[in-house]
C-alpha positions in Angstrom: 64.1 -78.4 -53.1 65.2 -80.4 -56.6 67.3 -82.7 -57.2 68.1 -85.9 -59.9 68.6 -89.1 -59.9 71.2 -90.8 -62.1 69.4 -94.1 -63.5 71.7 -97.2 -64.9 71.4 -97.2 -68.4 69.2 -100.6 -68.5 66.6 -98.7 -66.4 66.9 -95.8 -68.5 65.9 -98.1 -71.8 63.5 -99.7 -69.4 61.6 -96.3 -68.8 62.1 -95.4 -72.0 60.5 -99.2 -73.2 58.0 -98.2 -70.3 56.4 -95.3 -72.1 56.3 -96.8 -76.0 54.9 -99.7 -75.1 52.2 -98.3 -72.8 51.4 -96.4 -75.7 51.6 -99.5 -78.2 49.8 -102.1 -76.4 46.8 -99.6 -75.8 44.7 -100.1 -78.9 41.6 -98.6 -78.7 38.3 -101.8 -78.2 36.0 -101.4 -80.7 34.0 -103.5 -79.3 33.6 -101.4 -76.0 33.1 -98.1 -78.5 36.4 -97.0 -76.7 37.4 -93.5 -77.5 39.8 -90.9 -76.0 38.6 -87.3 -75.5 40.8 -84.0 -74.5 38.7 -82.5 -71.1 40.0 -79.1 -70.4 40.1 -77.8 -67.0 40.3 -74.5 -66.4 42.7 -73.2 -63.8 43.6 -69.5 -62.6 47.1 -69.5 -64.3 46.3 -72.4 -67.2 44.1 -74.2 -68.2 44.9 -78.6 -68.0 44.6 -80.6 -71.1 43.0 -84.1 -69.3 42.8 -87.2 -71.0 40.0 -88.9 -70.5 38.8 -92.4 -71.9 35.1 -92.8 -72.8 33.1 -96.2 -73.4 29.9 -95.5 -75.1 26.8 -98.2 -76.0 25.6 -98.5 -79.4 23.0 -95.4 -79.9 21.8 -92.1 -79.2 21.2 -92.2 -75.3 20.7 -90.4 -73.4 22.3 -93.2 -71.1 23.1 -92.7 -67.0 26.8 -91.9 -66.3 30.0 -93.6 -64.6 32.7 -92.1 -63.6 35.9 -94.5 -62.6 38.5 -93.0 -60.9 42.1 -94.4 -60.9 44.9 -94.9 -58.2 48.2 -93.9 -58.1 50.8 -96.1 -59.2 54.4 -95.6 -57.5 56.9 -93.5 -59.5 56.2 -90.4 -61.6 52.7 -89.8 -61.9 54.0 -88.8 -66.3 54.8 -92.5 -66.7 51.3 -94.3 -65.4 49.3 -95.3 -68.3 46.0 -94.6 -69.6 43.6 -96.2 -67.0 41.3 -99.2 -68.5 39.6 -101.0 -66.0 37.8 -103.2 -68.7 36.1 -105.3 -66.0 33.6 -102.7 -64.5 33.1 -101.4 -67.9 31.7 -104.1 -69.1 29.4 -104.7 -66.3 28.8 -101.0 -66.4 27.7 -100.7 -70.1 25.6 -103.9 -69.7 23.2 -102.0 -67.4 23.3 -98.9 -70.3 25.5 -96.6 -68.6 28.2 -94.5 -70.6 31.6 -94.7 -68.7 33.8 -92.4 -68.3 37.2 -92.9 -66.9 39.6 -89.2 -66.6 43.0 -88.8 -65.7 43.6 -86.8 -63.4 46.1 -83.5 -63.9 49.8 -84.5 -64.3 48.5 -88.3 -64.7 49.4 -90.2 -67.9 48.8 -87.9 -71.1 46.9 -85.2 -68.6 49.0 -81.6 -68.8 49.6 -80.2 -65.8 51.1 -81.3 -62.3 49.8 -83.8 -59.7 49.3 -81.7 -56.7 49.8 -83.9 -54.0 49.5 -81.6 -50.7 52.5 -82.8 -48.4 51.0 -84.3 -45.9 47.9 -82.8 -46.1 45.9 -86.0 -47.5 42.4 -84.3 -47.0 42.8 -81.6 -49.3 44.9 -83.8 -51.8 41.3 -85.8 -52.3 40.1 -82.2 -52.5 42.2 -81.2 -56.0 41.8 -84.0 -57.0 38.1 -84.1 -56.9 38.1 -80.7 -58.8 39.9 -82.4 -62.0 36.9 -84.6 -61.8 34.0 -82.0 -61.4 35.6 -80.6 -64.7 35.6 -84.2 -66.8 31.8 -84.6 -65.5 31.3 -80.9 -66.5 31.9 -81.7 -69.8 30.3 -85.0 -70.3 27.2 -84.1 -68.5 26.4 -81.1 -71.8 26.7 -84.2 -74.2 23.1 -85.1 -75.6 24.4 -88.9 -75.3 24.8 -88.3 -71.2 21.8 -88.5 -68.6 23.5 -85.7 -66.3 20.5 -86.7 -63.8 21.6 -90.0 -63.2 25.0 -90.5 -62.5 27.5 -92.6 -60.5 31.1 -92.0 -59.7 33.6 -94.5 -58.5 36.8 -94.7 -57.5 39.9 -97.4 -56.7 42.6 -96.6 -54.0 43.4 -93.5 -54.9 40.5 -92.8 -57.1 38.5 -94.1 -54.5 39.7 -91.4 -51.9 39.4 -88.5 -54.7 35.4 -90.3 -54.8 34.9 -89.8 -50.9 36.5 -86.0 -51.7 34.3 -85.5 -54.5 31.2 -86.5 -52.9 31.6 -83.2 -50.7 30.5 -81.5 -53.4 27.4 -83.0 -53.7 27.3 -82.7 -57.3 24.0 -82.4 -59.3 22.9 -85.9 -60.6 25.0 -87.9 -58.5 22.7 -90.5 -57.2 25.6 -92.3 -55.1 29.0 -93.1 -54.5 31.2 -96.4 -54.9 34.9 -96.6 -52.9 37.0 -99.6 -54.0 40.0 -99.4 -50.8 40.0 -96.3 -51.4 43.0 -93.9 -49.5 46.6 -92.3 -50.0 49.3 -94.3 -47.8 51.8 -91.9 -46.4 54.3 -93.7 -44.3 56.5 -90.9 -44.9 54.1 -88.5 -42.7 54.0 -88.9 -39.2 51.1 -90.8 -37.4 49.1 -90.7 -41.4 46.2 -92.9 -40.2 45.2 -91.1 -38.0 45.2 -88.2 -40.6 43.8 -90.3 -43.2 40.3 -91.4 -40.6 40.5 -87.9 -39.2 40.2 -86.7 -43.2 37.4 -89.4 -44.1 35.7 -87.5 -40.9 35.5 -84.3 -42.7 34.3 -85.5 -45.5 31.7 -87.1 -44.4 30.4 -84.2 -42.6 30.0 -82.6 -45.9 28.8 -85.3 -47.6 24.9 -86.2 -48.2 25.2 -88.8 -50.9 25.1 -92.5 -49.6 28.1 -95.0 -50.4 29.8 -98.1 -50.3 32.7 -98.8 -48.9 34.9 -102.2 -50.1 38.1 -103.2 -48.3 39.5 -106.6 -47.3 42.0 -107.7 -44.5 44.8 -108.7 -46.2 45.3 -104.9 -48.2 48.6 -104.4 -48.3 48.2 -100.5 -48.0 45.5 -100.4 -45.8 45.2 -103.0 -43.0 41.9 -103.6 -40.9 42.3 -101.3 -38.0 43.0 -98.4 -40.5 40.3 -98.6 -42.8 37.7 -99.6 -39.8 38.5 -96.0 -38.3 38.3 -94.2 -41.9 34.5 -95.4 -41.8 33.7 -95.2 -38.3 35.1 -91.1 -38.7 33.1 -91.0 -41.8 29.6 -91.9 -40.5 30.2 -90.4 -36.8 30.2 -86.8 -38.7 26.9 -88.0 -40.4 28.1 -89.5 -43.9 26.1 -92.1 -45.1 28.5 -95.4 -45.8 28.4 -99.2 -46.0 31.0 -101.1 -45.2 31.7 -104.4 -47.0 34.6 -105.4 -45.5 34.6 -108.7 -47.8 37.8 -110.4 -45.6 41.1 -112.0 -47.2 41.5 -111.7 -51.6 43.9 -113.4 -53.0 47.8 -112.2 -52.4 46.5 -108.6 -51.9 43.0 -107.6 -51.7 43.9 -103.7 -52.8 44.0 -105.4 -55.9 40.6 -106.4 -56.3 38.3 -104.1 -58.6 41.0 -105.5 -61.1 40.5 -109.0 -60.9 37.8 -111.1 -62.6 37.5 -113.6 -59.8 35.9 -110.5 -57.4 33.4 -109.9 -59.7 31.1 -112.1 -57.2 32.2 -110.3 -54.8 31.4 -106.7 -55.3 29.0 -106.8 -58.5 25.6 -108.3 -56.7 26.5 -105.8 -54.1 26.6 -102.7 -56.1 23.7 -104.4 -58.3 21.7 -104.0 -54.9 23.1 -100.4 -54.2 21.9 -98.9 -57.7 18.3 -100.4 -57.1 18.4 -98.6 -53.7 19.5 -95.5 -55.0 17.2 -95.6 -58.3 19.6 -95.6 -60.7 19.7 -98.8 -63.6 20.9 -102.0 -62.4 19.5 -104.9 -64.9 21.2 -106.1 -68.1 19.8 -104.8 -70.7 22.7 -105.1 -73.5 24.3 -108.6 -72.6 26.7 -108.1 -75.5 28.9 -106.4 -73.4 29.1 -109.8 -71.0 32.6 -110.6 -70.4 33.9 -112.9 -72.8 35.6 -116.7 -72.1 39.1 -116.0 -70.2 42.2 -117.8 -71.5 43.0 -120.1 -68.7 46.2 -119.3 -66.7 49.0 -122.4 -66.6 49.6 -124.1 -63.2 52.6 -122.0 -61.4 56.3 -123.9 -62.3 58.3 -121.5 -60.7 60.7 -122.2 -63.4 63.1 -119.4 -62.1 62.5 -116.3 -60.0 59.7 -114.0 -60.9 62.1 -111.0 -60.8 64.7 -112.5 -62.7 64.8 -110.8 -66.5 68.3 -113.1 -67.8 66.3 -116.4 -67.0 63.8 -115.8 -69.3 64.3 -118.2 -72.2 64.7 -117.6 -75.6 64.9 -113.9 -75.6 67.7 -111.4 -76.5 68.8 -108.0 -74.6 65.5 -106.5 -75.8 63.5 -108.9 -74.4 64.8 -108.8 -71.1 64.3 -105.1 -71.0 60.6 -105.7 -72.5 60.1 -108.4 -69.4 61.8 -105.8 -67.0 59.0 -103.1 -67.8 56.1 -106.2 -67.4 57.4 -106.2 -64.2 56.7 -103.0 -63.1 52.7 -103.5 -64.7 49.8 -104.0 -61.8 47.5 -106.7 -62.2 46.2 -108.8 -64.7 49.3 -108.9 -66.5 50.8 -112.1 -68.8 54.4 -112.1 -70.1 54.9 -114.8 -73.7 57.8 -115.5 -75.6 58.2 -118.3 -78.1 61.4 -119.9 -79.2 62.3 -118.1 -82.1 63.3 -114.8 -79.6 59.5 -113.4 -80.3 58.0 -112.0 -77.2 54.7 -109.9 -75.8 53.0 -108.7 -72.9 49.6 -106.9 -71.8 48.4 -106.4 -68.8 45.4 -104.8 -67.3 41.7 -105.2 -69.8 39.3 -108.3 -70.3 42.0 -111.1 -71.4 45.4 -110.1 -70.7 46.9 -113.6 -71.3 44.9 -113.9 -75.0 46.5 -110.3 -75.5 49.8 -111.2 -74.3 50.2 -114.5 -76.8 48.1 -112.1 -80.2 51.3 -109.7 -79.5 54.0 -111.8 -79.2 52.9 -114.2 -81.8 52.7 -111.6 -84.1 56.4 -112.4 -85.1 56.4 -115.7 -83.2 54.7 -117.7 -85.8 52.0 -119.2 -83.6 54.7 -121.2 -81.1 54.4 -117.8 -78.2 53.5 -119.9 -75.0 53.2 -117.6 -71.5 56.3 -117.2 -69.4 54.4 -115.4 -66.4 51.6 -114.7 -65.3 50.5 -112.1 -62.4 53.1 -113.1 -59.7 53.7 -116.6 -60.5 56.1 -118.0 -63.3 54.2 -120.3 -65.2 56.9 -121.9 -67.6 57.7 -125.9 -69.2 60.7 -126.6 -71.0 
């Protein structure tokens, strides 16, 4: 069956603003050694172009592996934007490790379709392990890569194509790390039951061990749901931890984003690459996070989802604010009197990047209009 849908125009700019800005406010970190790389993945009709983001220390190597693996954002698959989870990279390259962070077929720049299965969420995981098999393929011949000590990772999404991906017990792969990981189908009848039913299988075929984060308050997977997933998982002989770390924040799915977790999950997965004998001390601490800019005190100055009470802005603006909007978390909206006005989201410092983009025309004066969920505005 197609279809379309017939979009205001505002939206239309919006989408459009969507993908040039994405685009724009991605400049590559030097200081992470941040490069993109075209992966292909061979298919039986075509082969899929996928882009995938590499973080490399300073040197030769070889250096242990990470693969990150992103989740799904709602809308087209074509407009998500280049995955950068800057916080576990940095912890990541600390320990030595080259990360690597794909996306997946018909994600972002990636060619191809996402191939989401209907209904059928255990062999979605399944395709979209295979896009990942190809990207580790491919890094694993570098001489920079240790293909014999590896560890993949995954967030919501990516964290379900981890649990998929671990069926293959790959060669190398010393363990496996599932932030909330899942694929929320309301649309298909009785889908946890299908979801914990799915984790069963693949834990059947499964012989690396894992760990498993989730918290109560998720707002795509509750308690009960992700309490089965695991119990399914281990009662067909998979090997998984659950840290099931309670509430986080307004939404703990959105935790492997946020700085304030790092207590949270980092001592734990410290711990877990011990067990499992891959490297877990520091041994480049010039990758430590750097000082955060400190977030202003909530105003609620106007609604959050309100673009025309924004001050200072023209049409432009509001469109630019409209598309923050739509941005997951970290995020920081600025605008300074003059009309000038920036936002980032996502990385180390969104807030510092937020004010360096829109001050670039607003002559120093950019203060933050938003931040996260909260409207952080003074007159």
């Amino acid at each position: 069956m197609g279809g379309s849908i017939t979009r205001p125009r505002f939206w239309t700019t919006v989408l459009a603003l969507a993908v040039m800005t994405g685009a724009y406010g991605q400049e590559l970190d030097k200081e992470l050694n941040e490069t993109i790389v075209t992966i292909p993945k061979k298919g039986f009709l075509f082969t899929a172009q996928l882009e995938t983001t590499i973080y490399k220390p300073e040197g030769d190597g070889p250096f242990p592996i990470v693969v990150i693996n992103h989740g799904k954002a709602t809308g087209d698959p074509r407009f998500q934007e280049r995955n950068r989870p800057h916080i576990a990279v940095r912890y990541f390259m600390q320990r030595g490790y080259v990360v690597v962070v794909p996306m997946r077929q018909g994600f972002s720049k990636s060619t191809g379709n996402y191939i989401g299965a209907g209904c059928n969420v255990e062999s979605n995981g399944r395709v979209q392990a295979e896009d990942v098999q190809a990207v580790l393929d491919h890094v694993a011949a570098q001489q920079y890569a240790d293909k014999n000590n590896i560890l993949v990772l995954g967030q919501s999404h990516g964290g379900w194509t981890t649990l998929a991906f671990g069926t293959l017990n790959y060669p190398g792969v010393k363990g496996l790390v599932n932030f909330a990981g899942g694929l929320r189908q309301e649309q298909c009848a009785a889908w946890e039951s299908t979801l914990a039913r799915s984790a069963g299988s693949y834990g059947q075929e499964t012989k690396l061990p894992s760990i498993w984060f989730y918290g109560d308050n998720d707002s795509y997977f509750n308690s009960t749901t992700f309490h089965r997933m695991h119990d399914a998982y281990v009662s067909k002989g998979g090997r998984a931890t659950l840290i099931a770390y309670g509430k986080f924040g307004d939404d703990a799915h959105r935790m492997f984003t946020s700085r304030s977790a790092e207590p949270i999950w980092q001592p734990v997965v410290s711990r877990f690459l011990r067990e499992i004998g891959l490297p877990h001390e520091i041994v480049r601490p010039q990758y430590a996070d750097t000082p955060l800019t400190a977030a202003p005190s909530r105003t609620d100055f106007a609604p959050l989802d309100k673009p025309e009470a924004v001050p200072h802005v023209r049409e432009k603006g509001r469109e630019g604010y409209a598309v923050f909007l739509t941005k997951d978390f970290p995020r920081a909206f600025a605008v300074a009197p003059n009309g000038a006005w920036g936002w980032s989201n996502g990385g180390n410092d969104p807030l510092k990047r937020a004010l360096d983009n829109c001050n670039r025309t607003g002559s120093g004066a950019c203060k933050l209009y938003a931040v996260d969920d909260a409207v952080v505005w003074k007159e």
